[in-house]
N, C-alpha and C positions, 0 to 999 in steps of 0.2 A: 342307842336309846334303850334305858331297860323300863318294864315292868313295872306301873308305880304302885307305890305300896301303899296310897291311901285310898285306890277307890272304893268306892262303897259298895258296891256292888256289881258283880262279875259272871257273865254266864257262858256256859262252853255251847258251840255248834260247829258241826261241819258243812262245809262243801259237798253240796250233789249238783247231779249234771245240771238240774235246773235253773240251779243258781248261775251258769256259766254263760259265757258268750260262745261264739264258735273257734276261738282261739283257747278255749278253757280255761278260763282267765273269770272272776267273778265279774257280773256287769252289773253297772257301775250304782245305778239306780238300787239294786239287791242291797246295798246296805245301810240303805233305809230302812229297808225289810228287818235285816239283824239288829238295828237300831232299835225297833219297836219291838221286837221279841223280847230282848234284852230288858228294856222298861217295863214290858207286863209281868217280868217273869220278878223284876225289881218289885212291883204293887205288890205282886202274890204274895211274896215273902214276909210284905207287913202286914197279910194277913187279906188285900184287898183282890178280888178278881173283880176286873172290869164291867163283869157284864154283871154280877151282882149288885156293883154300886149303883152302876143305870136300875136296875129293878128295883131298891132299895128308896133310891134317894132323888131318880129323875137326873142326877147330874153324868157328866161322861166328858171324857179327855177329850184334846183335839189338838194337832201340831198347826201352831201358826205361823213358824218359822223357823227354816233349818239352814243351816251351813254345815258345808263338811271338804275337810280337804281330802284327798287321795295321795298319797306317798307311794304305794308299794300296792301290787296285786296278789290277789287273794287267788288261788287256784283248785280246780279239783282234787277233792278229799282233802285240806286244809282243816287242821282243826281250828277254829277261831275261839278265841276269850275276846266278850264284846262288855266294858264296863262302864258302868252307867255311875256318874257323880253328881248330886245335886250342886249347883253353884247357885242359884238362888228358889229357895220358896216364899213363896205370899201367900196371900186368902185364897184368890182366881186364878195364878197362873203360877209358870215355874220353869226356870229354865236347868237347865242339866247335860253333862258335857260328856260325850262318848266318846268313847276309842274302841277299836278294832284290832287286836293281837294276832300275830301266828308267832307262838314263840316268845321270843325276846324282840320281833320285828312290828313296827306301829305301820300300821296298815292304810288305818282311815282315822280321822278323827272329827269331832265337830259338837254343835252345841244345838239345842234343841231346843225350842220354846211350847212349852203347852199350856193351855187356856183348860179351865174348866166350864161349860157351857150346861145351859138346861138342853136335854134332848130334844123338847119338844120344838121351842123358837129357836135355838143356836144363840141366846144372850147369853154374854159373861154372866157366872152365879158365884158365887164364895165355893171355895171345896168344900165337903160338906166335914165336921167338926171330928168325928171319930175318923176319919180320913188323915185329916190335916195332921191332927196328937200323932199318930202311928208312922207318917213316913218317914222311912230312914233318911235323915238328914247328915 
């Protein structure tokens, strides 16, 4: 399996100890972790930090639903490339499809669902408009 060449966005991290189990092996739940670094680092880039949107606008992310397969283990000091794809956006939600690299090797993959919520109740809200124009889709 190689490297695909449309995703939209791609962030590099390594393996530390913490990420590991006691077999030094990444566990399993961590790449959820790198899943979600990988999406904020995706916002940044169009210009969005998270916690400024919450101060700005009262709205903020929230994953309603993940799947993810495991293929292959991720080890100590691993560099990972973890790419984040939009496969669908809307007003309120958004789903987007990750993968997990070492190399040429697909690691983890899976799809993510995110809801945009008011902070304050947790009700679905529209994303808010200079939001919605800017993400890399």
């Amino acid at each position: 399996m190689s490297l695909p060449r449309a995703a939209r966005f791609s962030h590099l991290l390594r393996v530390y100890w913490e990420d590991t189990d006691a077999g030094g092996i990444v566990f399993y739940a961590n790449y959820l972790k790198f899943f979600e670094r990988a999406r904020t680092e995706w916002l940044r880039s169009a210009g969005h930090g998270q916690q400024a949107m919450v101060e700005a606008t009262g709205a903020m992310f929230v994953v309603t639903d993940s799947r993810l397969r495991y293929l292959r283990p991720a080890r100590l000091d691993d560099e990972l490339l973890i790419t984040v794809e939009p496969v669908e956006i809307g007003r309120a939600r958004m789903l987007v499809k990750q993968q997990a690299w070492c190399g040429e090797v697909l690691l983890c993959e899976g799809e993510i669902a995110i809801a945009c919520v008011d902070r304050g109740t947790f009700r679905p809200r529209r994303i808010p408009n200079d939001i919605l124009d800017k993400l890399p889709a």
